[in-house]
TORNUKE-864826 format. One line per 4 residues: number of its first residue (from 1); for each residue x negated, y negated, z negated of N, C-alpha, C. Coordinates in nm, 4 decimals. Last residue first. Example, Ala and Ser with C-alpha at 12.3 -4.5 7.8 and 13.67 -1.06 7.14 Angstrom:
2
2> -1.2850 0.2250 -0.7080 -1.3670 0.1060 -0.7140 -1.2900 -0.0030 -0.7870 | -1.3190 0.5690 -0.7800 -1.2300 0.4500 -0.7800 -1.3200 0.3300 -0.7800
***
This chain:
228
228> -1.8439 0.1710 -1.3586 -1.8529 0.2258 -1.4732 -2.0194 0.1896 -1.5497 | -1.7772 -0.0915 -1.0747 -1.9363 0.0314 -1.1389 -1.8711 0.0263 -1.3196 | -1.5410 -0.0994 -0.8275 -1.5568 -0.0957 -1.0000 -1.6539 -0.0241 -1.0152 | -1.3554 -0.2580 -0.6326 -1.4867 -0.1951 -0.6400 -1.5063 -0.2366 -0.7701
224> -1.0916 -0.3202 -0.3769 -1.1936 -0.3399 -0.4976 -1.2468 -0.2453 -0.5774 | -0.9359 -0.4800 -0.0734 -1.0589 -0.3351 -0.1453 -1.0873 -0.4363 -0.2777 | -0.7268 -0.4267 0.1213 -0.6855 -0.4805 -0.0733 -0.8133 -0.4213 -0.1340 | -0.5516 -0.5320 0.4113 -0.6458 -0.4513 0.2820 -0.6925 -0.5369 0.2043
220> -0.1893 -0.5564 0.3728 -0.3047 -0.5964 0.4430 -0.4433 -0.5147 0.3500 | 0.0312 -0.2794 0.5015 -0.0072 -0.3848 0.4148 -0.1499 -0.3734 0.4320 | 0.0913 -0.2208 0.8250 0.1803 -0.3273 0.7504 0.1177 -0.3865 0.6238 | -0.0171 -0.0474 0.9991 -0.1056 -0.1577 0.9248 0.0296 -0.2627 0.9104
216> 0.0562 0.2229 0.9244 0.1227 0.1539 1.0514 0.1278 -0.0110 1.0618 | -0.0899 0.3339 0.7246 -0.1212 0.3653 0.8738 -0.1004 0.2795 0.9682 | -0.2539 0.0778 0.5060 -0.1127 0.1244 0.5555 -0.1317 0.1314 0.6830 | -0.4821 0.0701 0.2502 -0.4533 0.0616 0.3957 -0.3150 0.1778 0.4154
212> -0.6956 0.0043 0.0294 -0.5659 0.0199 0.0765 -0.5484 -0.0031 0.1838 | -0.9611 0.1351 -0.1500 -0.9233 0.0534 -0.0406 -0.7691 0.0947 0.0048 | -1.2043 0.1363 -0.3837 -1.0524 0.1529 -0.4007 -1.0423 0.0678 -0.2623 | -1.4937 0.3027 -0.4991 -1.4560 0.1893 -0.4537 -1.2970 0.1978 -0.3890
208> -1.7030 0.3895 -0.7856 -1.5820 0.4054 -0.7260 -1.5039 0.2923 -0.6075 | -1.9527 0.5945 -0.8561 -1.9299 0.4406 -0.8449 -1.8276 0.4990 -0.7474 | -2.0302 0.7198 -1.2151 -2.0242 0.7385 -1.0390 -1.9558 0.5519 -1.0785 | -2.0542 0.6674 -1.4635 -2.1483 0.7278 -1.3932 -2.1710 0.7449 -1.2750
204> -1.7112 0.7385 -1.5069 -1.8484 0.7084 -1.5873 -1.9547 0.7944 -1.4603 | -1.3813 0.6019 -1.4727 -1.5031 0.6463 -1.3837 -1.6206 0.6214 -1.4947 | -1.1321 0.5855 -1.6361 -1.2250 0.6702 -1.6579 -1.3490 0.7189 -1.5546 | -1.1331 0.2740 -1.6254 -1.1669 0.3785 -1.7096 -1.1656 0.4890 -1.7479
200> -1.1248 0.2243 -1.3541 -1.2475 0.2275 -1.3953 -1.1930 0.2227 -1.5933 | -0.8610 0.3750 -1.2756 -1.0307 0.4276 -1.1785 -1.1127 0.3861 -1.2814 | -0.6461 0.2337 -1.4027 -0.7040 0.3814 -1.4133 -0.8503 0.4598 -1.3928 | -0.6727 0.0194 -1.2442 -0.6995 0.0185 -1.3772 -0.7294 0.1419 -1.4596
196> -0.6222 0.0863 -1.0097 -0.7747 0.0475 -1.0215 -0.8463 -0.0072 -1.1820 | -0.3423 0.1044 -1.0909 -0.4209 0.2409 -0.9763 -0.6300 0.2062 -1.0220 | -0.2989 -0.1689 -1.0730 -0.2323 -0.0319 -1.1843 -0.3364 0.0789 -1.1430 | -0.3353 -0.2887 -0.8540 -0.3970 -0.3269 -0.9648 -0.3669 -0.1840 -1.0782
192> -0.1052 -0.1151 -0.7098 -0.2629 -0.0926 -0.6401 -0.3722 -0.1546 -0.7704 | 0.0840 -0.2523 -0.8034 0.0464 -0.1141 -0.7752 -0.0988 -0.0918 -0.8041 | 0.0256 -0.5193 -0.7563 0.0576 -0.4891 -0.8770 0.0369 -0.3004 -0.8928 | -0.0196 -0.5707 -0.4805 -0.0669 -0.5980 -0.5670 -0.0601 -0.5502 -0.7126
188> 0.2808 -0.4718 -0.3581 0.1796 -0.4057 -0.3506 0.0285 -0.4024 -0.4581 | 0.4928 -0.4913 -0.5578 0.4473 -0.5191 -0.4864 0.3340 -0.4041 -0.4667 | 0.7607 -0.3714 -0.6598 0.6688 -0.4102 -0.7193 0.5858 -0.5068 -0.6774 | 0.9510 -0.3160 -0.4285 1.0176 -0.3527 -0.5881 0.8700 -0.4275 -0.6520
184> 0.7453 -0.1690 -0.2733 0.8737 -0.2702 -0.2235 0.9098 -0.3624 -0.3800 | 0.6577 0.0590 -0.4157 0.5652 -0.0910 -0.4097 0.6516 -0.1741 -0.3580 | 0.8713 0.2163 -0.4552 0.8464 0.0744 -0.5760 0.7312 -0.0289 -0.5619 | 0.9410 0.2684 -0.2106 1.0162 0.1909 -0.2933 0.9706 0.1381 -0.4087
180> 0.7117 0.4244 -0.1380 0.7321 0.2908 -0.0723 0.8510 0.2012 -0.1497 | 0.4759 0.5318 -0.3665 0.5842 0.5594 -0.3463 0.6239 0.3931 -0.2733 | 0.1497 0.6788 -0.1628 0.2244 0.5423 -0.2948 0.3807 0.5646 -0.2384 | -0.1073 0.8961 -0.2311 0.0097 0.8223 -0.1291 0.0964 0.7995 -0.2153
176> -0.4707 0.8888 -0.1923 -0.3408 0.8499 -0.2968 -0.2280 0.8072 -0.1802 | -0.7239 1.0419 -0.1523 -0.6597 1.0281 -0.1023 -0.5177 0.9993 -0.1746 | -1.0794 1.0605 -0.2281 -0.9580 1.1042 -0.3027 -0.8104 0.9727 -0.2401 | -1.3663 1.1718 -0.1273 -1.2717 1.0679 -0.0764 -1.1385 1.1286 -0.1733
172> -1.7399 1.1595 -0.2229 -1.6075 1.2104 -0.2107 -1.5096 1.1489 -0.2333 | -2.0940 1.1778 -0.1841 -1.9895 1.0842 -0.1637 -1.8587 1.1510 -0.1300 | -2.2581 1.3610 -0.2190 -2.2788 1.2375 -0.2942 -2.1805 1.0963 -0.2865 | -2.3564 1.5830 -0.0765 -2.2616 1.5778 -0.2129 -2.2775 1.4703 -0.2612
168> -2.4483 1.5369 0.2267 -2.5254 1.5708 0.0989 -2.4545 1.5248 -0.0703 | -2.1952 1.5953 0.3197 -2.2808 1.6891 0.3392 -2.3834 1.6870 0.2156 | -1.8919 1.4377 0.1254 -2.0186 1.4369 0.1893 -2.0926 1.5596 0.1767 | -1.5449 1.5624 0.0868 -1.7002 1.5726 0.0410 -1.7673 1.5623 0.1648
164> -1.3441 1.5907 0.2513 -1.2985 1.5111 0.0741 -1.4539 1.4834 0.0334 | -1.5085 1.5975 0.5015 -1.3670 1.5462 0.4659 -1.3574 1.4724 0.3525 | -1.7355 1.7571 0.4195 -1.7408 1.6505 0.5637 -1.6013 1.5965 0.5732 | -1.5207 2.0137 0.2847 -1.6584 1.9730 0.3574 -1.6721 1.8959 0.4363
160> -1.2864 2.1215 0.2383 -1.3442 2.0052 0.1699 -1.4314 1.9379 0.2183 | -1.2264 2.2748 0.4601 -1.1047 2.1691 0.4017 -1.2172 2.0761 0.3026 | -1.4113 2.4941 0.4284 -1.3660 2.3846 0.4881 -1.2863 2.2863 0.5238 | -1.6513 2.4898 0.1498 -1.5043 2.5229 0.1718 -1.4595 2.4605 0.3091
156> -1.9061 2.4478 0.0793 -1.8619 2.5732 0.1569 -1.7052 2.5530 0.2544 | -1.8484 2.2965 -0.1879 -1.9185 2.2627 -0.0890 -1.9159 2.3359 0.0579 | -1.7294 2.4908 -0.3006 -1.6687 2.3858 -0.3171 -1.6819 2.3297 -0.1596 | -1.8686 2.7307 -0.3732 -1.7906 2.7409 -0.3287 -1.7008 2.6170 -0.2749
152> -2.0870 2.5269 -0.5133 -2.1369 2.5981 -0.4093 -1.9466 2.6091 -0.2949 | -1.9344 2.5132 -0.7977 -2.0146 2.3940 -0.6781 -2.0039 2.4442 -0.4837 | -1.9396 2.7486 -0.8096 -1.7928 2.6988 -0.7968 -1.8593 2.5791 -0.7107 | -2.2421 2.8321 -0.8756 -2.1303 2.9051 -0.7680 -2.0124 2.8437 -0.7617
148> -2.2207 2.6711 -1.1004 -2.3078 2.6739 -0.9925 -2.2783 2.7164 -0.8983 | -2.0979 2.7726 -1.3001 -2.0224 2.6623 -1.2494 -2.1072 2.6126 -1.1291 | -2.2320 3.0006 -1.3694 -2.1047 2.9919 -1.3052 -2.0770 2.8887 -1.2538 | -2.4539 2.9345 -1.4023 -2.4967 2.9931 -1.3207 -2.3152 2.9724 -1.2499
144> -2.3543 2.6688 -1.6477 -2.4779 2.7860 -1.6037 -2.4259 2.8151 -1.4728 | -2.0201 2.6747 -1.7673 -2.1518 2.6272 -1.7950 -2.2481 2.7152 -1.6859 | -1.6669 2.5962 -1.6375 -1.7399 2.7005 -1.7226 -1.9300 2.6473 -1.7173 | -1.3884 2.3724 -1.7235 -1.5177 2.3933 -1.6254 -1.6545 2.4904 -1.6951
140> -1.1314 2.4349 -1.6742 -1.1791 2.4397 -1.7804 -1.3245 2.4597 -1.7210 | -0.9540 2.4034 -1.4558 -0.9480 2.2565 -1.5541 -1.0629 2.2783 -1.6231 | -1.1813 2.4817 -1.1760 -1.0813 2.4944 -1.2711 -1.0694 2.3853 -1.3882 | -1.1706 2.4660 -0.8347 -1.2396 2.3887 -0.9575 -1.1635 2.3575 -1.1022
136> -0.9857 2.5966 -0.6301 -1.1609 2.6212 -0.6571 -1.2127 2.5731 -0.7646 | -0.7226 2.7279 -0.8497 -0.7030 2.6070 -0.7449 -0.9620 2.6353 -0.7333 | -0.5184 3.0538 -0.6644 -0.5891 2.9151 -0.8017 -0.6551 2.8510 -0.7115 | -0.2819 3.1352 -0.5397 -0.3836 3.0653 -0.4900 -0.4418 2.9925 -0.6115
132> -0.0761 3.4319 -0.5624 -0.0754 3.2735 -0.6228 -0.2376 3.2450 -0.5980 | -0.0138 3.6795 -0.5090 0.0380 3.5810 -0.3926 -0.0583 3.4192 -0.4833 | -0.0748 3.8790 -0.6622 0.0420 3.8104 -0.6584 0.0915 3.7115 -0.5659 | -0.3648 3.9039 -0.5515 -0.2536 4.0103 -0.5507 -0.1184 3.9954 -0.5656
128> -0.4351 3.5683 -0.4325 -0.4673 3.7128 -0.5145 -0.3806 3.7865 -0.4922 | -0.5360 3.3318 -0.2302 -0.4334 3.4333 -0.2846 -0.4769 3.5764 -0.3516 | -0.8549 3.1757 -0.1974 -0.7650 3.2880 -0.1607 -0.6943 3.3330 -0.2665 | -0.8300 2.8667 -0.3651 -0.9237 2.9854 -0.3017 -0.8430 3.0436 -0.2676
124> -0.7829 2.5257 -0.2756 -0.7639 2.6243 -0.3591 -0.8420 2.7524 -0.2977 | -0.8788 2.1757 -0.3069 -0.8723 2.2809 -0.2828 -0.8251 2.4262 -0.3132 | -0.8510 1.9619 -0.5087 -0.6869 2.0110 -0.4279 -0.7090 2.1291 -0.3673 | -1.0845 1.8321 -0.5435 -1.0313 1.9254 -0.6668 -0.8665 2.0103 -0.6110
120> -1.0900 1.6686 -0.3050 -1.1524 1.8028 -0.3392 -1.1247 1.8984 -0.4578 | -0.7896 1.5775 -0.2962 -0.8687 1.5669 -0.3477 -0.9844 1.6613 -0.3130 | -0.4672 1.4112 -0.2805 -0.5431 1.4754 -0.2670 -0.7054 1.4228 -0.2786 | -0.1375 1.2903 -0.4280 -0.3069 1.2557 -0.4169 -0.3847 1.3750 -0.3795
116> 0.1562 1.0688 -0.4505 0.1081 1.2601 -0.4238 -0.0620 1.2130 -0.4058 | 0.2855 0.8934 -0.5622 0.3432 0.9710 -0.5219 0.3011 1.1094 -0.4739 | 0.2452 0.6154 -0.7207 0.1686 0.7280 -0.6779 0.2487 0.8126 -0.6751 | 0.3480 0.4754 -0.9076 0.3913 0.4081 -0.8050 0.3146 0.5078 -0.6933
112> 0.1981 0.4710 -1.2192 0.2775 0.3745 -1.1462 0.2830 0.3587 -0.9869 | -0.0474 0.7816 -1.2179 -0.0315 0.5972 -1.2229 0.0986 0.5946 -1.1580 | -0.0958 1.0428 -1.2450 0.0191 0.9441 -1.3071 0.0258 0.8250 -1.3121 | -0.2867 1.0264 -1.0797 -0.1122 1.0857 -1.0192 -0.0732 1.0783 -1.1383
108> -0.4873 0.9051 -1.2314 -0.4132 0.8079 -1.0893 -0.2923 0.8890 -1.0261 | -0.5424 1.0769 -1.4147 -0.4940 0.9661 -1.4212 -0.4529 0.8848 -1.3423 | -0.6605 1.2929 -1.2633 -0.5157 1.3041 -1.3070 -0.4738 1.1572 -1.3635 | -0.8588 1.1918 -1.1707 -0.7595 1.2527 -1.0790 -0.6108 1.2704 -1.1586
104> -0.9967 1.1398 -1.4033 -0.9596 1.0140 -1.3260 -0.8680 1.0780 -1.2056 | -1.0749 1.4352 -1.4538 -0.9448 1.2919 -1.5476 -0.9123 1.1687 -1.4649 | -1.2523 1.4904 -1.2507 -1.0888 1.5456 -1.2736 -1.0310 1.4871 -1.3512 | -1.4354 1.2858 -1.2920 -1.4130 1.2971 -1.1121 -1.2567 1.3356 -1.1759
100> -1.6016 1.3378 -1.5181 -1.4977 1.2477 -1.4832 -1.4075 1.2429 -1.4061 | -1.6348 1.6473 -1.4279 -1.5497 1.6177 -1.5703 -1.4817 1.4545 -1.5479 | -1.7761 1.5657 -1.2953 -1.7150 1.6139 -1.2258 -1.5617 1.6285 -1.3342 | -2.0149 1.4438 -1.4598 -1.9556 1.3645 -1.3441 -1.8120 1.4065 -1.3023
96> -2.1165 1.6151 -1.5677 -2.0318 1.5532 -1.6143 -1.9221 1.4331 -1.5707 | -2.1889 1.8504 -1.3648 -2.0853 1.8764 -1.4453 -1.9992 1.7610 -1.5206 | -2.2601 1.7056 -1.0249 -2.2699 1.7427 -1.1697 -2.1819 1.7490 -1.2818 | -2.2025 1.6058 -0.8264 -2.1644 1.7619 -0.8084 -2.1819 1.7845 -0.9825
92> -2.3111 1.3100 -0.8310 -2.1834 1.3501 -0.8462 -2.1195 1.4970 -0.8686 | -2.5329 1.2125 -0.9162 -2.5122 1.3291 -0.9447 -2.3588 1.4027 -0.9410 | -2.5631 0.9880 -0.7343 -2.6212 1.0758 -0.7104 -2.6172 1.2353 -0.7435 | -2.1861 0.8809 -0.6010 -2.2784 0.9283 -0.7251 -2.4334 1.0165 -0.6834
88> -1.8566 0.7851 -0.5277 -2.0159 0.7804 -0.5151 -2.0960 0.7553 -0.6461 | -1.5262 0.7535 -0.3768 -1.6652 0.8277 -0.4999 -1.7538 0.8405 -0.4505 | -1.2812 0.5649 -0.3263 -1.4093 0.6496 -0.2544 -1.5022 0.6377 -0.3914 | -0.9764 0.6213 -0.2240 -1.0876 0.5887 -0.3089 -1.2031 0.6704 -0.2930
84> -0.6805 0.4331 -0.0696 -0.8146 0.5595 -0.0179 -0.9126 0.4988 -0.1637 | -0.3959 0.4790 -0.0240 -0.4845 0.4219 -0.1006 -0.6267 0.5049 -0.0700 | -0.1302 0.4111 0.1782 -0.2200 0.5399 0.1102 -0.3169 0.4121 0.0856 | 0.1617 0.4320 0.3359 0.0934 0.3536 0.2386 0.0440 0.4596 0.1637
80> 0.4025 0.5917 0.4868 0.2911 0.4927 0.5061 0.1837 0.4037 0.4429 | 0.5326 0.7775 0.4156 0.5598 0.6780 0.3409 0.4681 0.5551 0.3938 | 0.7091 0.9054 0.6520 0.5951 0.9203 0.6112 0.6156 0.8089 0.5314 | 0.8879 1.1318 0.8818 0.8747 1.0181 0.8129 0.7534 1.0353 0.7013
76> 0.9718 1.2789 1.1044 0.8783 1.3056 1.0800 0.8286 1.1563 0.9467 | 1.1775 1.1721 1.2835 1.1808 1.3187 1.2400 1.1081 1.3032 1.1454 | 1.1158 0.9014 1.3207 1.2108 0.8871 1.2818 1.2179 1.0520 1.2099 | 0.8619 0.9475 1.4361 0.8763 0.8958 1.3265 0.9790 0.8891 1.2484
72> 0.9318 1.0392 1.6970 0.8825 1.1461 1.6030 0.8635 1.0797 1.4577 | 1.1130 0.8396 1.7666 1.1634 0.9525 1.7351 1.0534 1.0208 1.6559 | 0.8966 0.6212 1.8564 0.9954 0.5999 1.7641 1.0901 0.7401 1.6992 | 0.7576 0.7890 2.0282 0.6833 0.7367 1.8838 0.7706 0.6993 1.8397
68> 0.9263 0.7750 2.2604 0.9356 0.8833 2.1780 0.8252 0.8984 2.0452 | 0.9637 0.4842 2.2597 1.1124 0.5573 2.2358 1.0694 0.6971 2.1907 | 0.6957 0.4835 2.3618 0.7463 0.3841 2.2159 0.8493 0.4368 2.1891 | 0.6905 0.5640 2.6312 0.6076 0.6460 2.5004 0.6442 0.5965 2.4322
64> 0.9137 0.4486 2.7710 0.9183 0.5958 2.7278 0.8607 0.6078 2.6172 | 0.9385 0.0710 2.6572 0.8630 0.2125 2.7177 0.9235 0.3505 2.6766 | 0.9416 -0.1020 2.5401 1.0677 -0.0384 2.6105 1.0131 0.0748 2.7048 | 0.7576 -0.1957 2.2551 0.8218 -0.2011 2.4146 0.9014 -0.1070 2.4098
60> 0.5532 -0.3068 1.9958 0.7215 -0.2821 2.0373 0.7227 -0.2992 2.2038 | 0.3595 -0.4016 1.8781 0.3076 -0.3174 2.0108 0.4722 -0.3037 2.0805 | 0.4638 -0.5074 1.6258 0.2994 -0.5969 1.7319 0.3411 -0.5384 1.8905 | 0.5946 -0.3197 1.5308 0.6718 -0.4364 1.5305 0.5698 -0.5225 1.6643
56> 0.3458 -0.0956 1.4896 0.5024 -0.0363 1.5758 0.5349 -0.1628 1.6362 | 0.1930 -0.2908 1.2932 0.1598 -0.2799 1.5054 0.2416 -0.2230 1.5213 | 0.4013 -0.4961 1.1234 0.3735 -0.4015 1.0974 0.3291 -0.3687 1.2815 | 0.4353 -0.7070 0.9444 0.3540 -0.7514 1.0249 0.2708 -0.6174 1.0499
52> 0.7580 -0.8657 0.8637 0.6970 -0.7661 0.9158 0.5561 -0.7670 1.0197 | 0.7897 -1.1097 0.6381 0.7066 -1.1084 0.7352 0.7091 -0.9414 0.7717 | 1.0902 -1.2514 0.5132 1.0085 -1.1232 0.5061 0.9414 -1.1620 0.6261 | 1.2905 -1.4629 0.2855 1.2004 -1.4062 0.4224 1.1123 -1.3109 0.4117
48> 1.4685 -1.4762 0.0936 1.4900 -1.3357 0.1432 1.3657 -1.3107 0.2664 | 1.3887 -1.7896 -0.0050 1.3421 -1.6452 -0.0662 1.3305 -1.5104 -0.0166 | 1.5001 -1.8979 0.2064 1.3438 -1.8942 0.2431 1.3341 -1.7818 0.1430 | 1.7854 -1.8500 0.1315 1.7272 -1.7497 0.3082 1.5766 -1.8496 0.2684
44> 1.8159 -2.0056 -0.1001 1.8112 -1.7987 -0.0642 1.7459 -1.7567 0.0254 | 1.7398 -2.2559 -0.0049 1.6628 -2.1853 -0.1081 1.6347 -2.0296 -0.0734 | 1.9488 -2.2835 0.1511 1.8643 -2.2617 0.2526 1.7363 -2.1977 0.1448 | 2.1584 -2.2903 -0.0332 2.1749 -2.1810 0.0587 2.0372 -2.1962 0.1457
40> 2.0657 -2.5373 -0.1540 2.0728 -2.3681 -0.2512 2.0185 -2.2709 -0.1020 | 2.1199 -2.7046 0.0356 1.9941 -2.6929 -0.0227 1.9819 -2.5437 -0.1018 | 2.4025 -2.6949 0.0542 2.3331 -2.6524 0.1733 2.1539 -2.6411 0.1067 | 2.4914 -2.7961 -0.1590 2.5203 -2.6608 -0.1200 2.4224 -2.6465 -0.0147
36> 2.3887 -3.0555 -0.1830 2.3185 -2.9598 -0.2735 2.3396 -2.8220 -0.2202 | 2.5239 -3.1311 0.0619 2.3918 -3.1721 0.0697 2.3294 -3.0599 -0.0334 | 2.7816 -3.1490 -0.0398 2.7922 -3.0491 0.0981 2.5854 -3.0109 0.0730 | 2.7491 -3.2950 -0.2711 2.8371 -3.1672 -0.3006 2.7786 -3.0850 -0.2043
32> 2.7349 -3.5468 -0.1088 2.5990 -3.4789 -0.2235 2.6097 -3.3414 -0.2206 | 2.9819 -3.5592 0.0340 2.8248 -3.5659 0.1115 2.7140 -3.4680 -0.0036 | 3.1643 -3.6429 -0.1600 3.1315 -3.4804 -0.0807 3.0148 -3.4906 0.0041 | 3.0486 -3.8558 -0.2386 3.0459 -3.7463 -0.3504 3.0732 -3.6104 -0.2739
28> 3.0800 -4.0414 -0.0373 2.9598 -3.9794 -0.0801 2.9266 -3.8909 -0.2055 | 3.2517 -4.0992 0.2189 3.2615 -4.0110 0.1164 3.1132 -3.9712 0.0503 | 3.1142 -4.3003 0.4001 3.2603 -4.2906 0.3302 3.3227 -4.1987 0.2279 | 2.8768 -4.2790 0.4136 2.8892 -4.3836 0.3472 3.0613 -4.3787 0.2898
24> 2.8563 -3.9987 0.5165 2.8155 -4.0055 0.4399 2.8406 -4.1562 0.3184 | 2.9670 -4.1392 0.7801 3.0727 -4.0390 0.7245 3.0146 -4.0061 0.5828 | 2.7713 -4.2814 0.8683 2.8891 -4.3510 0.8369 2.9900 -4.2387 0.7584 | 2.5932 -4.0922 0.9321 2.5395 -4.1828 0.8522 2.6921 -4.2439 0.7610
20> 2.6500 -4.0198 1.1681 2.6839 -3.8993 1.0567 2.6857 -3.9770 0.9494 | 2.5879 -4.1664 1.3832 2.7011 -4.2098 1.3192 2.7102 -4.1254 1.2119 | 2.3087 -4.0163 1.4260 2.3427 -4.1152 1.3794 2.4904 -4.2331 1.2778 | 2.3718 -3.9286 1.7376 2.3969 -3.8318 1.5894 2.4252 -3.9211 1.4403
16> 2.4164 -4.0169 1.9507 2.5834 -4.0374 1.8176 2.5462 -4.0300 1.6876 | 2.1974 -3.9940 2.1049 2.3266 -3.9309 2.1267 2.4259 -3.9490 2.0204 | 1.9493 -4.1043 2.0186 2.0090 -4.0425 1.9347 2.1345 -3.9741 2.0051 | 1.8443 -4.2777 2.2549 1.7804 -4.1339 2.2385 1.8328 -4.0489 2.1041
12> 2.0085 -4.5164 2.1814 1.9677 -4.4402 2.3209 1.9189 -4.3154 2.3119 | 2.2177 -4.5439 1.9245 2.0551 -4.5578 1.9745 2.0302 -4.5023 2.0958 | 2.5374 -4.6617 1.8905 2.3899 -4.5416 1.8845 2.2922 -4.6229 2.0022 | 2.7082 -4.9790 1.8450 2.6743 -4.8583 1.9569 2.5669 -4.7785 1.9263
8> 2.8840 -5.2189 1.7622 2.7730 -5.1315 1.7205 2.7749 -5.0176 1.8147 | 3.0101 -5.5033 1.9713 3.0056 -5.3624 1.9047 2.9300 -5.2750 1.8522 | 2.8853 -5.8397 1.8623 2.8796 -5.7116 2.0082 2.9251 -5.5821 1.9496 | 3.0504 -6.0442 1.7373 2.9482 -5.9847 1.6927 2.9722 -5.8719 1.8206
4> 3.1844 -6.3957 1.7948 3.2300 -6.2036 1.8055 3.0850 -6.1612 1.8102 | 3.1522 -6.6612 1.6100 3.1261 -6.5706 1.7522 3.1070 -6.4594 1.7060 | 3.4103 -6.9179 1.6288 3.3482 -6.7775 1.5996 3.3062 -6.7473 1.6858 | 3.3893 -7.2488 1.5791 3.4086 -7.1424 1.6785 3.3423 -7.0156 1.6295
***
């Protein structure tokens, strides 16, 4: 006498899904085929993820004030990504110092991925007769009594003072804004390593410390600190 085997039926808390099993047992060369495709394609979309972990994205509402912070940004665009470096020296006002202070200025607006830098050396004096503004601290830095008065004038200035320069001259901020497409392309890391490769050769004598920060705190901070 045979006895009839009960019908196979899913699992109570599977709903069917289970039977997928059987469609895999009947074709299992398009199963693999479907299985690898779907493995690639989920490869791409974890590569393309992006974290925006920008406070606009944190703070986002439907507010008036956010619709019109979203417009003046939208007018008013900004690259958002600045590098802040900070100089420190006892003798920083000093000639040779200051000699470093301006190569290492020009070596970081030609670094990789720098887009504009201010400085105390950015200051300029009054327009002359032609209209043209030299700049307070010339390339060619003169000796004695002169370059004593340019100090002076430096220190004086107000755009520089308690801004790019400490009261007691011993600490000055040089301001780097990074091009957003190639730290996108690059990273940030790699930038910002480029930038601090510049600082400490040619910082002599002062002490330089490198911090990154993005206004609209999208990239995270990145400080490092180089004694010449």
């Amino acid at each position: 006498m045979d006895v009839k085997e009960p019908p196979s039926r899913s699992f109570r808390f599977s709903f069917g899904i289970d039977r997928l099993g059987l469609v895999a047992l009947a074709a299992p060369y398009l199963s693999a085929l479907l299985i690898a495709l779907l493995t690639v394609l989920a490869v791409v979309g974890v590569m393309r993820l992006k974290v925006d972990d920008s406070l606009s994205e944190l703070f986002r509402t439907s507010t008036r004030e956010f619709r019109q912070y979203e417009e003046i940004d939208r007018r008013f665009p900004s690259s958002e990504y600045d590098v802040l470096v900070v100089v420190e020296g006892k003798d920083l006002l000093k000639r040779q110092q200051i000699d470093a202070f301006s190569r290492m200025a020009v070596d970081l607006q030609l670094a990789d991925g720098v887009s504009g830098l201010v400085s105390m050396l950015s200051a300029r004096d009054k327009p002359d007769a032609s209209g043209y503004a030299p700049p307070l601290v010339p390339d060619e830095l003169p000796e004695g009594s002169a370059y004593d008065q340019i100090i002076k004038r430096v220190r004086d200035n107000d755009v520089v003072k308690g801004k790019f320069l400490s009261d007691d001259g011993e600490l000055a901020l040089v301001v780097l804004a990074l091009d957003r497409k190639m730290v996108e392309e690059r990273t940030a890391a790699v930038v910002i390593g480029g930038i601090d490769t510049a600082v400490k050769r040619r910082a002599a004598g002062i002490r330089v410390d490198l911090q990154a920060d993005r206004r609209a705190g999208h990239a995270a901070r990145n400080p490092q600190c180089g004694r010449a």
